[in-house]
N, C-alpha and C positions, 0 to 999 in steps of 0.2 A: 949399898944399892938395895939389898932386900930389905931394910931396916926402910926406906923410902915407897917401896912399892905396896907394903901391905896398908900405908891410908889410905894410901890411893885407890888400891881395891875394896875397902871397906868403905868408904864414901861411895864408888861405882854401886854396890850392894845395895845402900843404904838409898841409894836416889830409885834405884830398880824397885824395893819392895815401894815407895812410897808412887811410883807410878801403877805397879800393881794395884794398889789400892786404892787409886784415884779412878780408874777404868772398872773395876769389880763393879761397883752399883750399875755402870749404865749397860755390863754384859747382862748383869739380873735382871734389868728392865726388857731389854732386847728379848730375852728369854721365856718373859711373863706368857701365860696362856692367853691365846685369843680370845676375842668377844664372844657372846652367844652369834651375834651377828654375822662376824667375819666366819665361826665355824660350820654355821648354814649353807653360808656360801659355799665353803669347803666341800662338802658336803657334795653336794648337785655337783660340783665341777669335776670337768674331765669326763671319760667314758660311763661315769654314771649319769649324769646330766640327763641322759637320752631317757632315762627311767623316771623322772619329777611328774607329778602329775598336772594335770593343767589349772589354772584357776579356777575358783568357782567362778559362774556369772552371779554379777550383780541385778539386787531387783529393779524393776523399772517400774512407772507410771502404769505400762497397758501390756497385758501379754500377747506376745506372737500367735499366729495359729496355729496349731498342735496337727501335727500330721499324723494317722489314722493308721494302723500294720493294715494287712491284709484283715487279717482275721477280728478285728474291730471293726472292720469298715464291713463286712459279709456280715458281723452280728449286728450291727447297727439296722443294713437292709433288711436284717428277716424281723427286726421289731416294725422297722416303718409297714413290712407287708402283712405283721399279725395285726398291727393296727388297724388298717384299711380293711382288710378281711370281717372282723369284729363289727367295726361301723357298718358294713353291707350289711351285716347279719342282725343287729339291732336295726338298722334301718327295714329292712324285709320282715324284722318281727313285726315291727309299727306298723307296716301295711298291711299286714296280715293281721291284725288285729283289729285295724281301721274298717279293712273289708269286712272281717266276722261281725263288727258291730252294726254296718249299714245292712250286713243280708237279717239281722234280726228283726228288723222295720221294714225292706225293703228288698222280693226278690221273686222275679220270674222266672221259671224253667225254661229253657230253649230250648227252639222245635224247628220244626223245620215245614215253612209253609205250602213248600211243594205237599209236602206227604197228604197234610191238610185238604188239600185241592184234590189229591187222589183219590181219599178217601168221600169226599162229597159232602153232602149236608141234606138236609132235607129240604130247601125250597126246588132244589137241581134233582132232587133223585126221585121225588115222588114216595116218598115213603114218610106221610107226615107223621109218623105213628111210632117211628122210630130210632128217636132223638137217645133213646137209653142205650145203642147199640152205637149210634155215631160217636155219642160221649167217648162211650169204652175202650172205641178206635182211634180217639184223639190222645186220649190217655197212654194209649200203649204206641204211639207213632211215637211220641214226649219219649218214653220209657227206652223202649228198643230201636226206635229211627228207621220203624219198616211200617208201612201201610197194609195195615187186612181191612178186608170189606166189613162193614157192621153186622153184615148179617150173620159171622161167624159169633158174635154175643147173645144173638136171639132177635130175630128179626121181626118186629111186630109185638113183642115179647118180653118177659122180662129173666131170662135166664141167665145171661152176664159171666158166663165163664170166666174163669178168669179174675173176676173184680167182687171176691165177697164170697163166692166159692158157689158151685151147682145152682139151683132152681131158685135160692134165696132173694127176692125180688125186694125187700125193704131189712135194715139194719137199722134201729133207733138209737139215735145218741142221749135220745133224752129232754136235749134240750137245746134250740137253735145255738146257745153259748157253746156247747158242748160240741155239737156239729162243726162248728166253725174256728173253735179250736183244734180238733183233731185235723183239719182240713188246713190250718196252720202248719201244724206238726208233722205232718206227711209233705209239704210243699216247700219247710224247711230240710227234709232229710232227702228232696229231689224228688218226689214223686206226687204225680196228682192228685186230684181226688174228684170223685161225680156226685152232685147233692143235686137232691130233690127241691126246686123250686118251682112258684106258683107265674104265670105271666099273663101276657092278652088272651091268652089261646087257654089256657088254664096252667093243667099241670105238666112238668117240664123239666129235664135234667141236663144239666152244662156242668163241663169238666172245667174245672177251676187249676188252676198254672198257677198262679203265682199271687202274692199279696205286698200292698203299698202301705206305706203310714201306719204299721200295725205297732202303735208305741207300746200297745198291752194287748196280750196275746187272749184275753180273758176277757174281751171288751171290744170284740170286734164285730163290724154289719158287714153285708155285700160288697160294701162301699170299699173297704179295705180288699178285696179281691182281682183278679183278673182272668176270664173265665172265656175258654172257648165257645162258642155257639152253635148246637148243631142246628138248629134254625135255618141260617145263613154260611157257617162254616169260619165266622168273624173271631177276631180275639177281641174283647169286650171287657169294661168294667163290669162286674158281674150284678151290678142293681140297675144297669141300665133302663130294665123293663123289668127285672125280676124280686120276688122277693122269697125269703126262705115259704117255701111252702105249709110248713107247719108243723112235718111230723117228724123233723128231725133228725130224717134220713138221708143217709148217703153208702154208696161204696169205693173203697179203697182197692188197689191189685195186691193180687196176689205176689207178685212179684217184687219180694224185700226180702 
């Protein structure tokens, strides 16, 4: 009996390793390491999954609009209002400069023609003799926007308080060019001036206001003027009837 049983178990043996060895390759296969693939996968799954980040977005054709923080959208406002702000301010310089350029050609002093009336003239007052004291009164109505009577200049007279200083009844400029410039340059800087000219009556003094058309300051007639009258009490182109008298005088106020 034992002399039978030991091929038998050595055949059993023999069939067992030859199955062992027939299963070993496809346990090794079963075994091999995952993909890169499948251990990505790995990877994200389960309670970490919740941790992946999300995709990029892909680009497109046209981009979405872009929404603005708080604090982008308030800097953005205070550019659009330094904007606007600057354009005001070059805009107002232009007109400020526009204006500067026409008062150099062109510019009356404003009065007030009540005062005028108050003060008189001499066709209404009877004082034909006293155009150098009505001038003086027109000048400083211009000047200070209040009416005195002529006769505090010198009434009949040529003492002119005021316009040229004390008793001094003529100041020569020299030369009607020179008269009629400085009579420029006082009318630009807001203030009148009274010149001597000659008319029907003869000789004659009217406060000059303001100047037209004066392309050259150095090259100017009556013509270029605009001149109270005490004659009548009119505001006038000042060659209406007049022309410079000759000696080239005038006076300016005191008050600069």
């Amino acid at each position: 009996m034992a002399s039978r049983a030991l091929p038998t178990a050595l055949a059993h043996l023999a069939a067992l390793v030859l199955l062992l060895l027939i299963c070993l390759p496809a346990q090794r296969a079963e075994a091999a390491p995952l993909s890169a693939d499948v251990a990505a996968t790995s990877l994200v799954s389960g309670p970490a999954a919740s941790l992946a980040l999300p995709p990029l977005p892909t680009a497109t054709a046209s981009c979405a609009p872009v929404s603005l923080s708080p604090f982008e959208a308030g800097a953005s406002s205070d550019l659009e209002v330094l904007a606007t702000a600057q354009a005001v301010y070059e805009r107002q310089q232009a007109e400020r400069a526009e204006a500067a350029a026409a008062q150099r050609t062109d510019k009356v002093l404003a009065y007030d023609p009540a005062l005028i009336a108050a003060i008189g003239n001499q066709a209404n007052g009877g004082h034909t003799v006293c155009c150098p004291g009505y001038a003086c009164a027109y000048g400083d109505a211009v000047l200070t926007g209040q009416a005195r009577d002529h006769a505090a200049y010198g009434c009949g007279c040529c003492t002119w308080p005021g316009w040229g200083g004390g008793d001094s009844s003529f100041r020569s400029l020299g030369s009607d060019a020179a008269l009629l410039r400085e009579a420029y340059d006082e009318i630009a800087a807001g203030r009148p001036t009274v010149a001597h000219v000659s008319g029907p009556y003869g000789e004659h003094w009217i406060c000059l206001i303001g100047y037209r058309g004066a392309q050259d300051p150095d090259a100017l007639t009556l013509d270029n003027f605009v001149a109270l009258d005490p004659a009548n009490g009119q505001e006038v182109v000042a060659s209406y009837r007049y022309v410079p008298y000759g000696d080239a005088c005038e006076h300016v106020s005191d008050l600069r």
